[in-house]
N, C-alpha and C positions, 0 to 999 in steps of 0.2 A: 234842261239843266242836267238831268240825272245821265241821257245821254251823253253831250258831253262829257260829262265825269266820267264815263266809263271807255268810251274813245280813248280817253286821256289814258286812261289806265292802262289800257291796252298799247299802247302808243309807250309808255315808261318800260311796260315788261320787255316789248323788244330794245329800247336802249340799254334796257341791261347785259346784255348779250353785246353791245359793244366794249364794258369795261374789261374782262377779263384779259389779262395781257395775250395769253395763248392762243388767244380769238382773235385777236389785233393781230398776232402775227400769220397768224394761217390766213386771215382776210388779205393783209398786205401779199402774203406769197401768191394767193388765188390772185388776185385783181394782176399783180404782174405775169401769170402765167396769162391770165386773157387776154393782156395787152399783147403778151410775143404771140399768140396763137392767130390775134387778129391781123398781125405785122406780117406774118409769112405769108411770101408769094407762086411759093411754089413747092411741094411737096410729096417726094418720091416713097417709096414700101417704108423702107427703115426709119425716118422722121414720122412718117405717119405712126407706127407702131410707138415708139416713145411720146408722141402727141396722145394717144391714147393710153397707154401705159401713168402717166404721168397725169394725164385731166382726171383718171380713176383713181389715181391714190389721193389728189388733193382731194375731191368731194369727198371722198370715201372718210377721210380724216375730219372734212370741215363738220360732213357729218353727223360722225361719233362726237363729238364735242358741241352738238347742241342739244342733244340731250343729256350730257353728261353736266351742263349748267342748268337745265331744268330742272335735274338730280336738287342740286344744291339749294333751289329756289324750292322746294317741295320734302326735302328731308329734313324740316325745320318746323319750329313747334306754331309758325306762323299760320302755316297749310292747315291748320286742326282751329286753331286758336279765332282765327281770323276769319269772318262768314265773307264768303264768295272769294276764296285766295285760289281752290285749286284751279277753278274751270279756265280762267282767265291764262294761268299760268301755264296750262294743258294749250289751251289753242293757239298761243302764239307760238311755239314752237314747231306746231305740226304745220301749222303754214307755215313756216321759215324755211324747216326741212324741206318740206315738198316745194317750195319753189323757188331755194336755192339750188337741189340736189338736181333737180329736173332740167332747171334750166342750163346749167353746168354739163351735165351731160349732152342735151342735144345740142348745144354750140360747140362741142368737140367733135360729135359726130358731126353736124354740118360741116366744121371746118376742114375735116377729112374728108369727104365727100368733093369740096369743093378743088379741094388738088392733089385727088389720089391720082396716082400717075399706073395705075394699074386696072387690069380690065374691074367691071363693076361688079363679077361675082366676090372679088375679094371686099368690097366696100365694106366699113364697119353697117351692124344693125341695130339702130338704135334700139330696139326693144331688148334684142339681146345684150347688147350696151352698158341699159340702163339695171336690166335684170342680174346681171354681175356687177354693177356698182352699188346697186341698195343692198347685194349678197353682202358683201367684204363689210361693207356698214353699217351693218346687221349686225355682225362678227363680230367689233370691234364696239358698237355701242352696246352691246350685253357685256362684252369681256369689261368697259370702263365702269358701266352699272356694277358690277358682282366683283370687279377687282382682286380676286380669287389664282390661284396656283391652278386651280382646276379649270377658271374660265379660260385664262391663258391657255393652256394646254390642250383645250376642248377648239381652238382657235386653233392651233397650230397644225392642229390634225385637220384639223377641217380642209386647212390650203392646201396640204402633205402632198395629194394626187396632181398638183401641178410640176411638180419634178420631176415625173413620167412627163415620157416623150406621150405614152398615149393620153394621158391628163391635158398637156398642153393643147393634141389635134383636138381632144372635146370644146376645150375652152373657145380656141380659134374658132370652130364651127358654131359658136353659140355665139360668140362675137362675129360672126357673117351672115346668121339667120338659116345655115344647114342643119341648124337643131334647133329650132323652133319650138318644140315641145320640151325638150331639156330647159331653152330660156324660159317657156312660160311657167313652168316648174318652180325656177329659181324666183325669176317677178314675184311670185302668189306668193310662196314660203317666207321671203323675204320683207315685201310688205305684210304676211302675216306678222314676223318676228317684229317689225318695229311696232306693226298694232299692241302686240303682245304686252311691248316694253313700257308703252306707251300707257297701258291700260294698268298695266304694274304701279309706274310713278302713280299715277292718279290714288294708289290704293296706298301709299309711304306711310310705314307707323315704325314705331322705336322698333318691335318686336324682329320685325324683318332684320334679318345678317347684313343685309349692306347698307341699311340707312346710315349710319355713319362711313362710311368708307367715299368721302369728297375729296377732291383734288385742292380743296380750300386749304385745308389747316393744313397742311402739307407743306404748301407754300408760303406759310405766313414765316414759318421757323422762329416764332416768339410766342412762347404760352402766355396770355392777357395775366393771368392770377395763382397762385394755386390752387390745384383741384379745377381747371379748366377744365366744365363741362365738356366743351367739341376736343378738345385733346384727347379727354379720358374717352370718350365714344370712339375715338377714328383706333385709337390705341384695344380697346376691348373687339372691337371688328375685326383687327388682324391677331385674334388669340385664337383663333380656329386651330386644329389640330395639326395641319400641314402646317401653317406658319407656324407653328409652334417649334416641328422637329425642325424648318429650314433654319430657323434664326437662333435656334437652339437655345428655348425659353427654359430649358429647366435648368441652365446655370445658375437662372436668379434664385430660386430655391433655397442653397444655401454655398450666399456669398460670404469669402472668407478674410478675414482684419489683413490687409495689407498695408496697415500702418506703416509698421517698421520693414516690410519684404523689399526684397532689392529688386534696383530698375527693371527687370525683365519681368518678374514677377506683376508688377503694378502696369506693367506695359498690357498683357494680357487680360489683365483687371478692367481696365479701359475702354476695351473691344467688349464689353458683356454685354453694353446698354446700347450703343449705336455701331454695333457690328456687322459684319457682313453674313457671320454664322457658318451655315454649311451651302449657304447658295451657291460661291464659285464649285462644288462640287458638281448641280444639279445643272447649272449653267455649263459646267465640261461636258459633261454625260449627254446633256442633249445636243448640245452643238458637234460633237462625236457622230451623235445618230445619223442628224440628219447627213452631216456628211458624207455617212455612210450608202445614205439612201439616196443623195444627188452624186456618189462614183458610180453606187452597183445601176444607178438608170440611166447613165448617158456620159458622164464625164469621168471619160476614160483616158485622157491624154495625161500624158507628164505633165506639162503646163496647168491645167486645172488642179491637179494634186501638190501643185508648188503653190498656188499663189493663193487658193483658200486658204486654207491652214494659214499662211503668213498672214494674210487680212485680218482673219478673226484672230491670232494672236496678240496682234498689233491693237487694234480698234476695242473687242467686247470686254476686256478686263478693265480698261481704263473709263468708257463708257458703264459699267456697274459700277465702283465705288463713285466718279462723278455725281450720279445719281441719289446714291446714300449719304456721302458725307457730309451735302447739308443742314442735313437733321439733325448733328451734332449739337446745333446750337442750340438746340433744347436744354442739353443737361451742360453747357459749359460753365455757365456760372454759378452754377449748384455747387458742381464739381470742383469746383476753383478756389471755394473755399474752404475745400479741405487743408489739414495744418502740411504744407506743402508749398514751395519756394515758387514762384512764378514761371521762372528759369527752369525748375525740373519740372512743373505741371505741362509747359509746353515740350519738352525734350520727350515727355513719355508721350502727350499727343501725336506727337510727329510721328513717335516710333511704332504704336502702334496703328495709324493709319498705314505707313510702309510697310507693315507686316500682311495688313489686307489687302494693300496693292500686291505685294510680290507675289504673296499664297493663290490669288485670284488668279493672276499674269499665270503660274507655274502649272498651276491646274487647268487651265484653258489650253495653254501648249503644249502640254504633255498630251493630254487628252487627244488633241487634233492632230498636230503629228505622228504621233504612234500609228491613228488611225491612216492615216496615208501613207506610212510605212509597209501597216500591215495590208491593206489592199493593193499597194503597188509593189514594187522590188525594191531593194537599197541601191541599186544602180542606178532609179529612176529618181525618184522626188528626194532621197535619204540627202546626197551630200550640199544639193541649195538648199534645201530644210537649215540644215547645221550650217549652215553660209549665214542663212538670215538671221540666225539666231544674234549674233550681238549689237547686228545695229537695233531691230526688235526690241532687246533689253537696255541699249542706252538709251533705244527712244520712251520708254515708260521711266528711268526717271526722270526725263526731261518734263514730261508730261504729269507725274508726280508734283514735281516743283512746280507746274502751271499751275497746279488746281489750287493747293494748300496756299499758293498767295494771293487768289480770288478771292478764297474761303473767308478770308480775315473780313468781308462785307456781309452784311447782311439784311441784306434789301430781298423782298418776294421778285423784284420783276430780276434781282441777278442768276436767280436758282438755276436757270434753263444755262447761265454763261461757261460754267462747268463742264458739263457736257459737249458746250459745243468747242473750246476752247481745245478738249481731249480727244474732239475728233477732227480738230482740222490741226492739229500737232499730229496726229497719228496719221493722218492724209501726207501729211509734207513728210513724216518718216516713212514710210510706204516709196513715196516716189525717189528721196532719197536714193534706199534700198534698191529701188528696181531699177535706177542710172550706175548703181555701183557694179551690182550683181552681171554687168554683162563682161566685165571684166574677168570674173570668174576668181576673183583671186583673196582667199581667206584673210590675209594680213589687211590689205583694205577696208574689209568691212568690220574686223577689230577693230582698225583708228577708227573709223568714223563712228563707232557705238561708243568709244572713251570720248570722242568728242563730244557725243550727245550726252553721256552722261555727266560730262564734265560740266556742262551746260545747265543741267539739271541742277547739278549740287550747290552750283552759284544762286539760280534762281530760291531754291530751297533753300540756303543759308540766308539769302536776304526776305524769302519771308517769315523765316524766324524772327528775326531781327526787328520786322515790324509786327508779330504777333506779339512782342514783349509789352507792346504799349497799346496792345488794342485791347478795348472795352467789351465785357465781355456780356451787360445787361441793357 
């Protein structure tokens, strides 16, 4: 009987790992990516490279995300509270990893293998393969554990050397087994670091900086009570010192009676508690860099110095605030019933969310253009820079009005609809742009930016309209 009972038990911990919606949907993306991969019947250099390319990011991702729910099953007062909760919780995930991740991998490599159309010193090498996909997974399962500015960052540096052309021959050759020692290098360090992490969770107490920092209460966007213990935890995790200057916590200090202050004033007021802060700056700054660092190693053409900058202006400001303004709904009903008309509670919302789009938008594009300015010539990328500029700006309000009449829902599985709503508005403005632009002719892509924005402003007026009568507890 006892056996049983513990089978069983073990058998629930991995159904748990089916509920989370963002597991659903990486499982769905995985299972259809093994269907196409089994479906092809023929496969020349370049398909193989995005079959590999692409089998490494899904594991890489499915990955990080199964540890990062173990996270949530172990940073709970259960794991202390409860005799026999960690071991149980511990094991099924490291066989999940290990024989989802593994097997994933070699069925990419076999199925390149089995129609590379090129001699067999280029074949991929499964060791070296596997050894840069538990690397990246590695990466990216500490960076989700420690949720940090610094994890980030410490990640970002890490990839940096792939934007060298000599970064990339490394990579190649560790991906064909010419560097055998470099992959068993990454292999060992690599499964050291999941050991690591692994050996970490097992060890979960309050004390530790990230035990509250889960991807849970993030997504719920409804505090159960006041004084929500997990609220106040996930909220004291991110008061570290960088998050502090990025979000710009010492405004709360000393907040000022905007009672009677006029609309722009109380617009401001607004942005203190779910703001964007000073991130679109840090978010310029780096994306600047890097750009900098993928001209000066290899993208020297006019055409790469036109069409990044346009992407990232287009796509990263609309993707940051998506991201943030769900959590709105924390303080909206607090907020709402301040002694304030319904009519202007929402006029000042609106206004100052537009203020963190625009400011985001203006500092990412300045940022990035400049930077391709000042590395190329104004003959080169300057005058399609200023071409692109207004369909760019009519497409973010369009995209503006997407989000803000999502917003007015609030469901955990809509969170993610945001995001992807702003990126596939920002896709169809992109290509737009790129059908207009071979025309060459400024007036053009004026009208079609007032169009876009034209379009926005409607969608944006009408979901005023319905935010008047949405519920806001």
């Amino acid at each position: 009987m006892r056996n049983r009972i513990e089978r069983s038990r073990y058998v629930q911990i991995a159904l748990t790992y089916t509920r989370p919606l963002p597991m659903r949907i990486w499982a769905i993306a995985a299972a259809a990516y093994v269907l196409v991969i089994l479906c092809l019947r023929e496969m020349n250099q370049g398909p193989q490279t995005a079959v590999l390319v692409l089998g490494g990011a899904v594991a890489a991702w499915f990955g990080a995300m199964i540890p990062a729910h173990a996270k949530e099953q172990l940073a709970d007062a259960r794991a202390v509270l409860t005799p026999g909760f960690r071991g149980p919780h511990l094991i099924v995930p490291a066989v999940l990893f290990a024989t989802v991740i593994t097997a994933l991998a070699a069925l990419v490599v076999a199925r390149a293998h089995a129609f590379n159309a090129q001699a067999a010193s280029d074949d991929a090498w499964l060791p070296g393969y596997l050894a840069l996909v538990l690397t990246m997974t590695a990466l990216l399962a500490w960076m989700g554990h420690f949720q940090s500015p610094a994890a980030v960052f410490f990640v970002m540096l890490s990839v940096m050397p792939v934007v060298f052309a000599e970064g990339r021959a490394w990579l190649v050759a560790v991906l064909c087994g010419q560097a055998y020692r470099s992959a068993g290098a990454l292999l060992i360090g690599s499964i050291a670091a999941l050991a690591a992490l692994w050996w970490r969770m097992g060890q979960m107490h309050e004390e530790m900086p990230e035990y509250a920092r889960l991807m849970g209460p993030g997504f719920r966007l409804k505090v159960r009570m006041t004084g929500d213990p997990t609220f106040r935890r996930e909220n004291r995790a991110d008061a570290g010192p960088v998050e502090s200057f990025v979000r710009q916590a010492d405004r709360l200090d000393n907040v000022a009676n905007v009672f009677a202050a006029p609309f722009w004033r109380r617009v401001r007021h607004w942005r203190l508690v779910i703001g964007i802060g000073r991130m679109p700056l840090f978010v310029a700054a780096l994306l600047a860099l890097t750009l900098v660092i993928q001209m000066v190693s290899g993208m020297r053409d006019t055409e790469s110095r036109v069409v990044f900058p346009v992407v990232l202006s287009a796509i990263a400001p609309c993707m940051i605030v998506a991201g943030i303004w769900p959590r709105r709904w924390y303080v909206l009903a607090e907020e709402s019933l301040r002694p304030v008309t319904r009519r202007r509670f929402i006029l000042e919302q609106g206004a100052a969310m537009a203020l963190e789009h625009a400011a985001t938008w203006f500092y990412i594009t300045a940022a990035t253009f400049i930077t391709a300015l000042l590395i190329g010539t104004w003959t080169g990328p300057g005058p399609r820079l200023l071409m692109a500029v207004p369909v760019i700006a009519g497409g973010q309000v369009l995209i503006f009005g997407l989000i803000v009449w999502e917003l007015r829902y609030r469901h955990a599985w809509l969170v993610i609809v945001p995001m992807i709503l702003a990126l596939s508005a920002a896709g169809a403005i992109l290509v737009i742009g790129g059908m207009l632009a071979q025309y060459r002719h400024f007036g053009l892509m004026l009208l079609a930016g007032l169009i876009l924005a034209a379009i926005g402003v409607a969608i944006t007026f009408d979901a005023y309209r319905r935010w008047l009568t949405t519920e806001f507890d």
